[in-house]
N, C-alpha and C positions, 0 to 999 in steps of 0.2 A: 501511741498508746491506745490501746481497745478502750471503747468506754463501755459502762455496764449500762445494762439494758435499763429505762426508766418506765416503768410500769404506768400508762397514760389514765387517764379517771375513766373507771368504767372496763378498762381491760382486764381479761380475763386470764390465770395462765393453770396449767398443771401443774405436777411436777413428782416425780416417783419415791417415795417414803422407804428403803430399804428396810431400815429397822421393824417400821411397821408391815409393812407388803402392804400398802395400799397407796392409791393416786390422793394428792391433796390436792388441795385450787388455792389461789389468792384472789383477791378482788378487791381493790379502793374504791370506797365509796362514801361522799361526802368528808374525804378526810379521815374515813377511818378505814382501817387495812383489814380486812378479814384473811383470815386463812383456817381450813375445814377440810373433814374429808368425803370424798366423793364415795365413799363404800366400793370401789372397783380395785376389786383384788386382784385383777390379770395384768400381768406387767404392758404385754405384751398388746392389752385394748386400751389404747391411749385414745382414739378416739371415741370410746364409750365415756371417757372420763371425763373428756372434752365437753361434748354435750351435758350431763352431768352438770358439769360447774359453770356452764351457760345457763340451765335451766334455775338452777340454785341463785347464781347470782342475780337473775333476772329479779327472784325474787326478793331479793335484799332491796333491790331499789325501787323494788315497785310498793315495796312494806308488807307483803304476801307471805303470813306466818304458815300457810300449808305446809306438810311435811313431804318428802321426797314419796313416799309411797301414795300420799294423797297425789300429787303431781300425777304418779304412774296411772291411777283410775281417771282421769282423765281420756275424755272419747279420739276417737281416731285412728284407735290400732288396729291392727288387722285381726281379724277374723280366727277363730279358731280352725273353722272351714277354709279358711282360705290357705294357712299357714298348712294344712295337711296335705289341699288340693296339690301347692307348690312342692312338697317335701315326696310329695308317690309320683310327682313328674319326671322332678330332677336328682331326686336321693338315690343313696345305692340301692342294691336289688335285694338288702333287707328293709326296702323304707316303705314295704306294707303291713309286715309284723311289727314294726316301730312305732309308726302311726298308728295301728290299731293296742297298742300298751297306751299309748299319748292319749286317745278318744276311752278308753277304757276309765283312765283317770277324770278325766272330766265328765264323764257320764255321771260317776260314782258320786263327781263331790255337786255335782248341778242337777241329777237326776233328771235327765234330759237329753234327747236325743235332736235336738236343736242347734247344730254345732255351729251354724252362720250366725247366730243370735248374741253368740258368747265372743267375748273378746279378750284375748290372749295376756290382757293387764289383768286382766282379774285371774286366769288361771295359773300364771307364772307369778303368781306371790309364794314367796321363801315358807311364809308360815302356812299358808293353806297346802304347801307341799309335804309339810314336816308334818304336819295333823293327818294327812291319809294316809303317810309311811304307818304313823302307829296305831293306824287303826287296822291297816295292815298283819301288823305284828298281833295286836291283839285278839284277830279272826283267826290266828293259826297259820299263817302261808308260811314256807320257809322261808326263811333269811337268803338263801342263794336266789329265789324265786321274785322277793321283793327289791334285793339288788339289782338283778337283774332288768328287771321292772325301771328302777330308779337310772341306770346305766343309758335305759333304750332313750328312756322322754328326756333325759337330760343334752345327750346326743342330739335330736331334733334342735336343740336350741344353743350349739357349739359358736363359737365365734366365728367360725369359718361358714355356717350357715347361715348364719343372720345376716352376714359381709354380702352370699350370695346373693339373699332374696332380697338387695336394696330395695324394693317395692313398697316393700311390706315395713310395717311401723309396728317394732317391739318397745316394750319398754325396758327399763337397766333391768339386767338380768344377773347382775354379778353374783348378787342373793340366793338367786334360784340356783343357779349353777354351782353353787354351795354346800346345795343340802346335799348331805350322803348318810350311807347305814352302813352302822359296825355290826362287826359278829357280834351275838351279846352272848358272855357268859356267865354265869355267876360269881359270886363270893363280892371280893374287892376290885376286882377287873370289872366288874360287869359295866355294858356299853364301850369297852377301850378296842382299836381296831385289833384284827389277828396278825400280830408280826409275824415279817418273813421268814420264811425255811431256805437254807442254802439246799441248790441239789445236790444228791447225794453223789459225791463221787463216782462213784460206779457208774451212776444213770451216768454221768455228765459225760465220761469217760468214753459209753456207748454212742452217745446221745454224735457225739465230734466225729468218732470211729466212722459211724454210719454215714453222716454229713458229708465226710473226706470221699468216701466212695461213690458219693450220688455226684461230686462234685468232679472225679475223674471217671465215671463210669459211659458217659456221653448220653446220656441221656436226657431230653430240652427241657423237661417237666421236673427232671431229678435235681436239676443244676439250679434251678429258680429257687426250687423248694432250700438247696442249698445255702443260694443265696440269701435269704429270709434268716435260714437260721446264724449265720454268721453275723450278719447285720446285728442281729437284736443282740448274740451271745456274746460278739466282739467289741460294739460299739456301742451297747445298751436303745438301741431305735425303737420304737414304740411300734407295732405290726404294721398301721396304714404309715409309717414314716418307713417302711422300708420298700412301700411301692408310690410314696411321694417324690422318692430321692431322683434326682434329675440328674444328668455329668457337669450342667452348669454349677450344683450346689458346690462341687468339690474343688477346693482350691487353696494352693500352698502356704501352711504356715509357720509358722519359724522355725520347728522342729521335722515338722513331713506336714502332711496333706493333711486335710480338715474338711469337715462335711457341717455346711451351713445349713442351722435352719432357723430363717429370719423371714418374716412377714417382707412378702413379695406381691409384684403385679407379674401374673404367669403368661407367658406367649400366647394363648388364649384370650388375653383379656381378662382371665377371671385370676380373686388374690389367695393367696396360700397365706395363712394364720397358724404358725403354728401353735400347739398347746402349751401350758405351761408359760416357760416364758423365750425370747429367744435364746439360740445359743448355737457353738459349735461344738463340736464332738470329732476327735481325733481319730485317724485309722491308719491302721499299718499298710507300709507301702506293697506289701508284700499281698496282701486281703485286695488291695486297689487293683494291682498285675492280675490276679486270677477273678477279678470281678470282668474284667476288661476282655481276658483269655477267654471265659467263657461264655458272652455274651458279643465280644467284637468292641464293647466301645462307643459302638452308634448309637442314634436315634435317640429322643430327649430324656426318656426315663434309662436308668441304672440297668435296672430288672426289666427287660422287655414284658410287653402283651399285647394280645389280641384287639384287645377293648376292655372297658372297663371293670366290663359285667367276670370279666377273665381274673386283673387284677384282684378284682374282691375274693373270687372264691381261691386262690393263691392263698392270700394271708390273713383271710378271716377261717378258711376252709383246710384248705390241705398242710398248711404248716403247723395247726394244731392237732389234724389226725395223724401229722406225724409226732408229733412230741408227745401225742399222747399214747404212744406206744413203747417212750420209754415212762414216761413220767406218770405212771398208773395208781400212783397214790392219791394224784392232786385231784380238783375238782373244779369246776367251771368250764366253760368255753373258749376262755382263752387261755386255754394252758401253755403254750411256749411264752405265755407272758413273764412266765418264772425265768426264762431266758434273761430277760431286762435286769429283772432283781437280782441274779445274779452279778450281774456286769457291774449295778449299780454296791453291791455287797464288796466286791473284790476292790473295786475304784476306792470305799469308801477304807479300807481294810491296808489299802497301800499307800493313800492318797491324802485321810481323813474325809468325815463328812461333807465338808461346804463343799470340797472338789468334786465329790460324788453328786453332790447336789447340782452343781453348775452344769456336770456332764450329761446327764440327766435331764438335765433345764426343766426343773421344777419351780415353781414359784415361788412355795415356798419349805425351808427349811426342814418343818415339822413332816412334809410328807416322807421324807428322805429317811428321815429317821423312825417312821411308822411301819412302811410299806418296805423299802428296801435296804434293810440294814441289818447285818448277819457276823457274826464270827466265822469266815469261812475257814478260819486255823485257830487251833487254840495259840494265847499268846504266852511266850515264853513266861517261867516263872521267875521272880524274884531273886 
């Protein structure tokens, strides 16, 4: 018979809260049992949490009433300079318009062009982020302009970057990576996000038409492009998960094939995080054949390229000036993102929401039903 794990005096553990979305810790000490939460709402950063409820705990038995945020100001992090120097070395080939949004913002709140002097616990606090948003709003920028803004410097500090630059000493960032900006509108809405739009039929209709032909037409640049959009439209992929995807991720599950995206160590040595939280995502056996027909099969990513600098301009670049030639009402930069919501609209439409949600692999719940949730038909009447 198993026996159950006995938690030893002093040890520490996690453990993942569903109902909440957030990581808890326990900890025995002196006979008495604590359990708290660590504030880390990624499912998927178990070891952010980890440290966390070591740092926490430490402080329960040392009698250390500081609070988690005082902890964060604590010396030793790295460098604002240094965290930039790292991100325009190793970042993609938008990470000098990125990092110059990221130094903009710290200019603004530290009035100082001193950026090795400043340390990245002081500038990635939740509240001094959310104080320049509205101050933001208050000067007049637009809302796409300050999202934008909020999109880039949040970016800089993704899970999968901070894994990168082990070097480098951030502090818990679950907070920061938290803040976001709604459309504001007036009346009773105002500050609630703007729900999704299903695409129009018609567009969509084009949108596949077009796609089918770049996909038999033979053309190497047409077929990629192809691919990107089937990915996102068919399988709901997030743009940089549709030049992550590898042939190792894909493998068979009860029903057909499944495209795994779970936090990995990659043939490189360096580890793939994905966002949200993890999960699999289903595809037709039929999408698998003509991915395979048209690229061959080989070589470790899905969607071949050149080099990297290739991949990014693929599906940050050319798959949005393709969708934005049908999709010419919408707005932003990432227009075939509407592609995802779609997927996640129809999933949620045939399937219910949590399913939409899972496929998705969102965190949590509420985003699913913010961002991508649609009557893609009207439902029968009574």
């Amino acid at each position: 018979m198993e026996q159950k794990h006995q938690r030893g005096w002093g040890e520490v553990t996690v453990y993942w809260d569903e109902k909440n979305h957030v990581w808890y810790y326990r900890v025995q000490h002196r006979g008495r049992r604590y359990k708290r939460s660590t504030d880390v709402r990624t499912k998927s950063d178990k070891p952010t949490a980890l440290k966390v409820a070591r740092r926490l705990a430490e402080a329960i038995r040392t009698g250390d009433t500081r609070s988690l945020e005082d902890f964060s100001r604590m010396p030793g992090y790295a460098s604002v300079k240094e965290v930039v120097d790292c991100y325009e070395m190793f970042g993609p080939w938008t990470a000098g318009a990125v990092a110059g949004r990221f130094l903009r913002y710290v200019r603004e709140e530290f009035e100082t062009e001193a950026f090795d002097g400043i340390k990245v616990n002081e500038v990635l606090r939740a509240d001094r982020f959310r104080k320049w948003i509205d101050k933001q709003m208050a000067a007049g920028r637009s809302v796409a302009g300050i999202r934008s803004d909020v999109q880039s410097i949040k970016s800089m500090f993704s899970i999968a970057v901070v894994h990168h630059y082990g070097e480098l000493k951030f502090p818990d960032l679950a907070g920061f990576r938290g803040v976001s900006i709604s459309t504001r509108r007036g009346g009773a809405d105002a500050g609630k996000p703007e729900p999704f739009r299903i695409i129009d039929p018609q567009q969509l209709a084009a949108m596949e038409e077009a796609a089918e032909k770049m996909r038999t037409g033979g053309d190497a640049d047409g077929k990629r492009v192809w691919a990107v959009f089937a990915l996102m439209r068919w399988c709901g992929l997030r743009n940089n998960e549709t030049m992550e995807l590898r042939w190792d991720w894909v493998r068979q599950g009860v029903k057909g094939p499944v495209l795994d995206f779970v936090k990995r160590k990659l043939m490189d040595g360096s580890k793939y995080v994905p966002k949200g939280r993890d999960g699999s995502v289903p595809i037709r056996e039929e999408l698998l054949k003509q991915l395979r027909e048209a690229f061959g099969g080989e070589g470790e990513f899905v969607i071949p390229r050149a080099n990297k600098t290739d991949a990014e301009n693929l599906y940050q670049r050319a798959i949005n000036e393709w969708a934005r030639g049908f999709l010419k009402n919408r707005q932003g930069k990432k227009v075939s993102y509407a592609l995802r919501g779609q997927f996640g609209a129809e999933i949620a439409m045939r399937s219910g929401l949590e399913v939409a949600s899972r496929m998705l692999r969102h965190a949590s719940l509420s985003t699913t039903w913010a961002h991508y949730h649609d009557l893609v038909t009207e439902p029968d009447p009574l």
